[in-house]
PAKOL-775823 format. One line per 5 residues: number of its first residue (from 0); their letters; for each residue y, x, z of C-alpha. Coordinates in Angstrom, 1 decimal. Last residue first. Example, Ala and Ser with C-alpha at 12.3 -4.5 7.8 and 13.67 -1.06 7.14 Angstrom:
<recs>
1	SA	-1.1 13.7 7.1; -4.5 12.3 7.8
</recs>
This chain:
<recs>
87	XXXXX	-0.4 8.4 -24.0; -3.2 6.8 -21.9; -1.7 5.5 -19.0; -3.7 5.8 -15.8; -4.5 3.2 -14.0
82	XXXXX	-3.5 1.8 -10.6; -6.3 1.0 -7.3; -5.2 -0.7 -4.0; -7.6 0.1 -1.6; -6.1 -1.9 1.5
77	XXXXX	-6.6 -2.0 5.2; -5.3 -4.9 7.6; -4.7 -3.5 11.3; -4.6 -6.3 14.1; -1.9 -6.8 16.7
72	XXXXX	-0.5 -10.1 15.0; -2.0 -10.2 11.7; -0.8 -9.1 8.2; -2.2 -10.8 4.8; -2.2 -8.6 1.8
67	XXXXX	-1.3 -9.1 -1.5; -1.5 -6.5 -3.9; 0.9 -5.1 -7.4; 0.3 -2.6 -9.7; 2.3 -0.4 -11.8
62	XXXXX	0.5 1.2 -14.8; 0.3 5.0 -14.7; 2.1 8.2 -16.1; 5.2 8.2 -13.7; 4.2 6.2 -9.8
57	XXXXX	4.7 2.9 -8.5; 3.1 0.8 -6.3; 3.9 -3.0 -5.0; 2.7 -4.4 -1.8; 3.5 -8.0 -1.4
52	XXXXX	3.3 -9.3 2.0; 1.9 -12.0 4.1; 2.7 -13.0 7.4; 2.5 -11.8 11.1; 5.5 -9.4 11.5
47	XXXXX	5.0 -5.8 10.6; 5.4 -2.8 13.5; 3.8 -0.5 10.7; 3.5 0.3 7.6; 1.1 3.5 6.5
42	XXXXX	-0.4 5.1 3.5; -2.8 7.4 2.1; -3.4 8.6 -1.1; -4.7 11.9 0.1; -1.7 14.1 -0.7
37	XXXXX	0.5 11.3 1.3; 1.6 8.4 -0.2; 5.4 7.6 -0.8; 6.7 5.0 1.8; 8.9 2.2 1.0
32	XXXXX	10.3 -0.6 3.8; 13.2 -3.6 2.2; 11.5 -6.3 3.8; 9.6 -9.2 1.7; 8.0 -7.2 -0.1
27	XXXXX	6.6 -3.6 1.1; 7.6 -1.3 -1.4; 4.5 2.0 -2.4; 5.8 4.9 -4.1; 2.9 7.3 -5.2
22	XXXXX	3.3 10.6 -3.9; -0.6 11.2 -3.9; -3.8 9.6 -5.9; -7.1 8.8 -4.5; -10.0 9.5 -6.5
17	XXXXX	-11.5 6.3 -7.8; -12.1 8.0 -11.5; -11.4 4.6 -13.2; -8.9 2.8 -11.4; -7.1 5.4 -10.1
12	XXXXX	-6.6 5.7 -5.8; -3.8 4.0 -3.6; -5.2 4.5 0.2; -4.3 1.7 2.3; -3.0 0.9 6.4
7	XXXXX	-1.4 -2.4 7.1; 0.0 -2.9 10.5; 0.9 -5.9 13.0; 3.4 -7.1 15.3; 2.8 -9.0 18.2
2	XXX	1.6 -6.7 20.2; 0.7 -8.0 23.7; 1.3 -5.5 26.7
</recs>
């Protein structure tokens, strides 16, 4: 069976220390999907058309960030996306 759809796995770590950072909110743009990452940063979208999306994360105490990424039919496109800490 062909899959036409595609899938973008990422991790959303800090900037500076690179450790991967949990229950951020990550929107997938255009589309209306969210996930929150899991206790190792990770995250998962899935059954994607072919195009390019904006991923935009989100969590108290850091900067938001936004990241492009292009999605392929039946291929999996992985993204570090990194968001630093602000400095009270």
């Amino acid at each position: 069976e062909y899959d036409i759809f595609g899938t973008i796995e990422g991790t959303v770590v800090d900037s500076e220390t690179f450790e991967p950072i949990g229950y951020v909110s990550v929107d997938l743009s255009p589309g209306t999907k969210n996930v929150i990452t899991s206790d190792d940063g990770k995250f998962v979208f899935d059954d994607l058309d072919a195009q390019q999306y904006s991923l935009s994360v989100h969590k108290n105490g850091y900067e938001s960030n936004i990241r492009t990424v292009k999605v392929l039919s039946g291929e999996t496109s992985t993204v570090i996306i990194t968001i630093k800490k602000i400095n009270d």
